[in-house]
TIKOLPA-93185 format. One record per residue (C-alpha): x negated, z, y negated; residue number from 1. Coordinates in nm, 3 decimals, always signed. Layout:
! TIKOLPA-93185
xx X | zz Z | yy Y | k NUM
...
This chain:
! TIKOLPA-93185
xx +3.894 | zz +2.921 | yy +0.121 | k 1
xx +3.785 | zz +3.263 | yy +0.283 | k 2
xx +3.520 | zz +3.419 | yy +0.138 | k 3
xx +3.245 | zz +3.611 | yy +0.333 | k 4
xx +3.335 | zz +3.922 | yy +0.191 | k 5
xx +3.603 | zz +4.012 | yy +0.456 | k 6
xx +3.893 | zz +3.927 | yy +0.244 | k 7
xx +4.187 | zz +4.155 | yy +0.374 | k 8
xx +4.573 | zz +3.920 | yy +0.380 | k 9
xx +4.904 | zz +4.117 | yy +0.325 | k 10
xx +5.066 | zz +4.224 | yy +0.645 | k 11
xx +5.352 | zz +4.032 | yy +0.832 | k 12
xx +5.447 | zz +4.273 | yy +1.150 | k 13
xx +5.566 | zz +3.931 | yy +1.294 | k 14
xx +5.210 | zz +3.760 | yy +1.313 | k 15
xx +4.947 | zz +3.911 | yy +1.425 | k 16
xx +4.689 | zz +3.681 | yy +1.267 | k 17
xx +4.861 | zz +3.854 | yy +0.879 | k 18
xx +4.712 | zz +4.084 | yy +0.730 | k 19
xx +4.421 | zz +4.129 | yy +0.931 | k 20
xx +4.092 | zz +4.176 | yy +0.805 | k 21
xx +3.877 | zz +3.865 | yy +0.823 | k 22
xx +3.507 | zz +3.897 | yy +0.936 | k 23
xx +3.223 | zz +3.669 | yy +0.838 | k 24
xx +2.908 | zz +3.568 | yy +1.066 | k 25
xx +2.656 | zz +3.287 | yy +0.983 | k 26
xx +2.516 | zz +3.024 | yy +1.191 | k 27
xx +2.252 | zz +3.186 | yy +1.405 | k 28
xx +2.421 | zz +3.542 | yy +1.375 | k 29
xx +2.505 | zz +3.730 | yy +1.647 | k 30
xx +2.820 | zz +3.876 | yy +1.684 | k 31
xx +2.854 | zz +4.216 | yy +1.798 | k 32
xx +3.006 | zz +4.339 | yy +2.111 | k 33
xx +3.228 | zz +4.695 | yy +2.144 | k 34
xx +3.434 | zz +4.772 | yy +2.493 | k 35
xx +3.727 | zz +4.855 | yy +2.306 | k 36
xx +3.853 | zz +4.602 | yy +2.132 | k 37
xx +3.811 | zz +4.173 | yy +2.143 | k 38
xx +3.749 | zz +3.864 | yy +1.862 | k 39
xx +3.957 | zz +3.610 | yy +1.827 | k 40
xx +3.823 | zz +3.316 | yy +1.618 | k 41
xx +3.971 | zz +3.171 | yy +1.359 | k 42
xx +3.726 | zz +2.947 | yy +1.248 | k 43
xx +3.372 | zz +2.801 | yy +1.400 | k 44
xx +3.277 | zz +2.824 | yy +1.719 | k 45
xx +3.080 | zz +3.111 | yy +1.888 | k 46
xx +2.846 | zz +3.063 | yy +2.217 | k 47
xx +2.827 | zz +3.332 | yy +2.470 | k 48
xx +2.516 | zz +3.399 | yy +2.719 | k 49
xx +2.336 | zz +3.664 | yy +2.877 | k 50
xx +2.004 | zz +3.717 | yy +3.010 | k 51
xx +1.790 | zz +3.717 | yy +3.296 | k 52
xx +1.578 | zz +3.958 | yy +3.429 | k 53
xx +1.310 | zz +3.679 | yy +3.392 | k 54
xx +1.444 | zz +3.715 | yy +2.991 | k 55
xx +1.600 | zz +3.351 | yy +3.044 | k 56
xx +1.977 | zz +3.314 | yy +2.864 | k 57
xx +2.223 | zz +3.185 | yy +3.092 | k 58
xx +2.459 | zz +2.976 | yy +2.891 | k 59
xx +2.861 | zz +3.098 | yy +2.973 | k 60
xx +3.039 | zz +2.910 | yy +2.753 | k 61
xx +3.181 | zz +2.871 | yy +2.363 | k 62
xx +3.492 | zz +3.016 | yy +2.197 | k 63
xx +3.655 | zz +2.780 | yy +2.006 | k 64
xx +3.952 | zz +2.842 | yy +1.710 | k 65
xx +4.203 | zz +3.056 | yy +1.855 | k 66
xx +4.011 | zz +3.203 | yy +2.134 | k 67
xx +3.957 | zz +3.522 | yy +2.235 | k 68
xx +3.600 | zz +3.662 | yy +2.390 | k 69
xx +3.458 | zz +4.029 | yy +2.410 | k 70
xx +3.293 | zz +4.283 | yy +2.630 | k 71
xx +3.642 | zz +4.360 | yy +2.756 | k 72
xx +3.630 | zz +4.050 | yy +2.948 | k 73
xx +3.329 | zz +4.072 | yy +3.102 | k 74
xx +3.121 | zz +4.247 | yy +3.369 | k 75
xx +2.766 | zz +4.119 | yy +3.223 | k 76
xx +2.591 | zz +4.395 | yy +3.082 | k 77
xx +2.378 | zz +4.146 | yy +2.876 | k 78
xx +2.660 | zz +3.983 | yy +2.732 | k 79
xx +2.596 | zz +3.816 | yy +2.412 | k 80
xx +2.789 | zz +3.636 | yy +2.144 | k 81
xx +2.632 | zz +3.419 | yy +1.902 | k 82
xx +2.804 | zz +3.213 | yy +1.551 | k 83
xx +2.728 | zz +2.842 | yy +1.650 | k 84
xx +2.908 | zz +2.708 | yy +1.334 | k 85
xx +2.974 | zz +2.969 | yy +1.026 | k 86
xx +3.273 | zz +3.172 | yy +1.178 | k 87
xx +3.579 | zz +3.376 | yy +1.056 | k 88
xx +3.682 | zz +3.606 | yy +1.359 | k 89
xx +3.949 | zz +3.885 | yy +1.332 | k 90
xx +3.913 | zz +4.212 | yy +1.584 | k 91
xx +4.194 | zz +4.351 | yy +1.821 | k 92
xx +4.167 | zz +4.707 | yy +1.986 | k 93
xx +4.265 | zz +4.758 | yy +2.284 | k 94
xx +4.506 | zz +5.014 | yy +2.245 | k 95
xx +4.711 | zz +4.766 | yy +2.039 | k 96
xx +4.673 | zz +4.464 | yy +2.251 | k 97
xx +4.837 | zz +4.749 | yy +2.525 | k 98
xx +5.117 | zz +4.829 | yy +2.306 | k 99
xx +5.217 | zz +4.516 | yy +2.177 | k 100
xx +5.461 | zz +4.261 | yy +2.346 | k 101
xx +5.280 | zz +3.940 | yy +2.189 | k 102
xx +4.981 | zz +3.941 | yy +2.211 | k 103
xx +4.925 | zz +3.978 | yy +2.565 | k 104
xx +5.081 | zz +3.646 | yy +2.580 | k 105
xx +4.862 | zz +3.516 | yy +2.311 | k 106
xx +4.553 | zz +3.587 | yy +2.535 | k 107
xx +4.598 | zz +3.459 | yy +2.886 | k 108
xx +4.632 | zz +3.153 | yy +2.836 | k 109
xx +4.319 | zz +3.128 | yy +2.604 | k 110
xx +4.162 | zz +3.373 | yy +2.961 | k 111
xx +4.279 | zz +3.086 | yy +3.150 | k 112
xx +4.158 | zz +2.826 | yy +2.972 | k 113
xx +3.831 | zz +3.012 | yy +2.939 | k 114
xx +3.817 | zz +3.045 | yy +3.335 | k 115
xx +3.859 | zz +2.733 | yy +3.411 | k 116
xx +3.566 | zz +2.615 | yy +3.102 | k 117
xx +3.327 | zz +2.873 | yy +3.323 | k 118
xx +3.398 | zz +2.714 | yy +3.625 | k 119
xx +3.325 | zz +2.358 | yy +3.543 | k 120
xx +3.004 | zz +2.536 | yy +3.414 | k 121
xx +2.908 | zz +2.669 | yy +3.744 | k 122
xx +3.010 | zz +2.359 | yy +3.927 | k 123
xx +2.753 | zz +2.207 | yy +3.696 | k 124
xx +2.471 | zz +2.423 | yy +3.720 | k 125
xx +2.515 | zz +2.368 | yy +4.095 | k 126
xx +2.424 | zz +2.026 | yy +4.068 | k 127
xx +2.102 | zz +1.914 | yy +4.213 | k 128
xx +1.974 | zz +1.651 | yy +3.923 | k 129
xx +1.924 | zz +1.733 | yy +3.592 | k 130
xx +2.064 | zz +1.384 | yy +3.481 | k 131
xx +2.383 | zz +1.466 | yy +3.660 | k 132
xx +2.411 | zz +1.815 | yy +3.498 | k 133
xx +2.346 | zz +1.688 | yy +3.158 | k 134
xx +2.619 | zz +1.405 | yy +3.198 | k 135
xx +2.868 | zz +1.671 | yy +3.299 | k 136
xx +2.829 | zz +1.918 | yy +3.059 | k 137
xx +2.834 | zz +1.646 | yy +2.809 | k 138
xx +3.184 | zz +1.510 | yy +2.957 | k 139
xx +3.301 | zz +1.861 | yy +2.999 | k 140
xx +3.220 | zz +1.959 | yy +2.583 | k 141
xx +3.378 | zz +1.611 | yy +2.499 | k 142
xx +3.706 | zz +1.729 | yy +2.648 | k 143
xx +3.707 | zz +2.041 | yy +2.510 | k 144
xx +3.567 | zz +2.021 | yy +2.174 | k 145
xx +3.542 | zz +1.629 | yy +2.091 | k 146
xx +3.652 | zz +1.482 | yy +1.815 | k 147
xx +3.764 | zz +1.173 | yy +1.750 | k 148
xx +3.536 | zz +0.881 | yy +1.568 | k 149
xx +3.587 | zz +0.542 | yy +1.538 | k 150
xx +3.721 | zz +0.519 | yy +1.886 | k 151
xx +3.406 | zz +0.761 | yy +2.048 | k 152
xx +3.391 | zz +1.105 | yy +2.075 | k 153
xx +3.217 | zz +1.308 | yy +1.825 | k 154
xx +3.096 | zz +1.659 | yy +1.992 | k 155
xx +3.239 | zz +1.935 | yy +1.718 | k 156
xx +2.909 | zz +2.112 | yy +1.716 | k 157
xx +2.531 | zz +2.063 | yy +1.647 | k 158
xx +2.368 | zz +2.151 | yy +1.944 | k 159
xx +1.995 | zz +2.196 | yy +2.013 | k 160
xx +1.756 | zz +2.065 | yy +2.264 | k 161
xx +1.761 | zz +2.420 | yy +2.368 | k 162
xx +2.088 | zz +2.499 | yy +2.383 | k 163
xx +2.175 | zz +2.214 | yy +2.612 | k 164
xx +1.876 | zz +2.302 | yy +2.822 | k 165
xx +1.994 | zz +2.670 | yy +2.840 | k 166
xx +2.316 | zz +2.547 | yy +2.952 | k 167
xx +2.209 | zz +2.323 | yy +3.260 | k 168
xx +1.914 | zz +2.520 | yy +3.371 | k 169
xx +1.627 | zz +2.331 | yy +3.271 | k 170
xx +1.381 | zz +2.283 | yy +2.966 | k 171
xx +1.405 | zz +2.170 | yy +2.643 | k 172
xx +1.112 | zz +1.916 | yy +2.706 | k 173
xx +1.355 | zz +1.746 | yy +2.978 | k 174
xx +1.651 | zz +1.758 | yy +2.761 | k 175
xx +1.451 | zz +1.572 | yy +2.502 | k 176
xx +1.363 | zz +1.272 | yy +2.754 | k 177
xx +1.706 | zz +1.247 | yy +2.919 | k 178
xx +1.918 | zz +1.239 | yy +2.577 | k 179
xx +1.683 | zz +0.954 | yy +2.445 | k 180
xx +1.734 | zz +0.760 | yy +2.774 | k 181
xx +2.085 | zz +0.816 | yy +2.698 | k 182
xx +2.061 | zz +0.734 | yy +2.354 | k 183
xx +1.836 | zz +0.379 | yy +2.443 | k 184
xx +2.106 | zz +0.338 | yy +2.698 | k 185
xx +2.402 | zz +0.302 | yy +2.457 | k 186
xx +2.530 | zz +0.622 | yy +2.591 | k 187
xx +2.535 | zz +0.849 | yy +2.301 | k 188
xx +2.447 | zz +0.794 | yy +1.964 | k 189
xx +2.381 | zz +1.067 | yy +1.654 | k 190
xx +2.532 | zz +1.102 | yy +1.327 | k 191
xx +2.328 | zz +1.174 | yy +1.028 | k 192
xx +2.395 | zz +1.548 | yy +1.104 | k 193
xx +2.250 | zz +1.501 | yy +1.467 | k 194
xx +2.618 | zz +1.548 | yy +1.623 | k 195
xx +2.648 | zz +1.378 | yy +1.943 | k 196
xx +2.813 | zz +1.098 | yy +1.967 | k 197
xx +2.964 | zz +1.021 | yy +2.372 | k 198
xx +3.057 | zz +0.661 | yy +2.362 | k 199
xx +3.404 | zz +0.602 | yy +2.529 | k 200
xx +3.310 | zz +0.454 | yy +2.851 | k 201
xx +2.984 | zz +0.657 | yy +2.897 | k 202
xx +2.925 | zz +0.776 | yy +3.228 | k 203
xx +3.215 | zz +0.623 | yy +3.429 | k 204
xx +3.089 | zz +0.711 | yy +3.789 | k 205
xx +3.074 | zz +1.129 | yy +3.710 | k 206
xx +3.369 | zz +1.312 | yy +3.790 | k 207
xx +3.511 | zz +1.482 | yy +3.441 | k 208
xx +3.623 | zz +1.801 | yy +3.493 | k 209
C-alpha cells in the first residue's frame, strides 16, 4: 500500500510509471497546477473546473487512473484541479515528455479520450431542461466511471448535490428534488456510502453519449 509520504520506487528506464516519485492529495485537496510539467493519476479520481467571473465553478470534467491533466493542456487561466477520492498522482516535465519516444504515445489517447468526455459535457450543458441535463451527465459518468453491481451500475465516486449541480448549471436545491424523483422513480438508488446507483434500464429515451 502507498503511503502518503511520497514513497520514491527503484527506477526501470523501460516504464515510466518506475521509479517515480509518488505524490499524495486528500479528498477535498486541491492539486496544484505548474505550466511545465502534467499529473498523471495513478490512483483516485481528480475533478477539474474553473471559475466565473460571477465566482461560479464551471465543472470540465474528472481524471480518472491513468489519465493525464495539467495547465499544459489548457487555455483557462482559472484552471483548477481538485482530489475527489484520496489520490496518488506522479508529475512529468515537459522537457521529458519532449524527449522521450513513449510517452507521447501514452498521452493522446488519454487527450482524446478527455476531448471527447468535454464534449459530451458541453453538449449537456446545452440542454434546455435541467431533468434532461441531469439524466445525461448521469449516463455519461456511468460509461465512464461505472462500476458494476449486481447487474446496475455503481457510479465510482461520491458525488455531492453540489457537484452535480456545478456540473449541469443549476443549483444544488434542484439537484436535491430531481435525484429524489429519480430515486422514488426506481431510477437510481444509493448505497450506504451515498454512491449512486443507475439502474440498468434507467432512462431509455436519452441519447448516451
Amino acid at each position: 500500500m502507498v503511503q502518503a509520504s511520497r514513497a520514491v520506487l527503484p527506477i526501470d528506464q523501460h516504464e515510466p510509471k518506475e521509479g517515480r516519485r509518488l505524490h499524495f492529495y486528500a479528498k477535498g485537496e486541491q492539486i496544484p497546477l505548474v505550466s511545465q510539467g502534467v499529473w498523471q493519476v495513478c490512483q483516485g479520481l481528480v475533478q477539474m473546473t474553473t471559475l466565473c467571473h460571477n465566482g461560479e465553478e464551471v465543472w470540465l470534467g474528472w481524471a480518472e487512473p491513468e489519465t493525464f491533466f495539467g495547465n499544459w493542456f489548457s487555455l483557462l487561466t482559472t484552471y483548477q484541479a481538485t482530489a475527489l477520492s484520496d489520490v496518488h498522482l506522479i508529475w512529468f516535465s515537459l522537457r521529458e515528455i519532449n524527449a522521450s519516444p513513449n510517452l507521447p504515445q501514452l498521452i493522446l489517447p488519454q487527450m482524446v479520450r478527455r476531448m471527447r468526455q468535454t464534449e459530451a459535457l458541453l453538449a449537456i450543458a446545452g440542454q434546455r431542461r435541467v431533468e434532461d441535463r441531469l439524466q445525461n451527465l448521469l449516463l455519461l459518468m456511468k460509461r465512464e466511471i461505472g462500476q458494476p453491481v449486481g447487474g446496475d451500475t455503481r457510479l465510482g465516486m461520491r458525488l455531492t448535490h453540489q457537484n452535480l449541480a456545478n456540473a449541469i448549471g443549476t443549483t444544488r436545491v434542484t439537484v436535491t428534488r430531481l435525484l429524489s424523483k429519480l430515486k422514488h422513480e426506481g431510477a437510481i438508488t444509493f448505497d450506504r456510502d451515498r454512491h449512486i446507483i443507475i439502474k440498468n434500464e434507467s432512462f431509455p429515451n436519452v441519447a448516451d453519449w
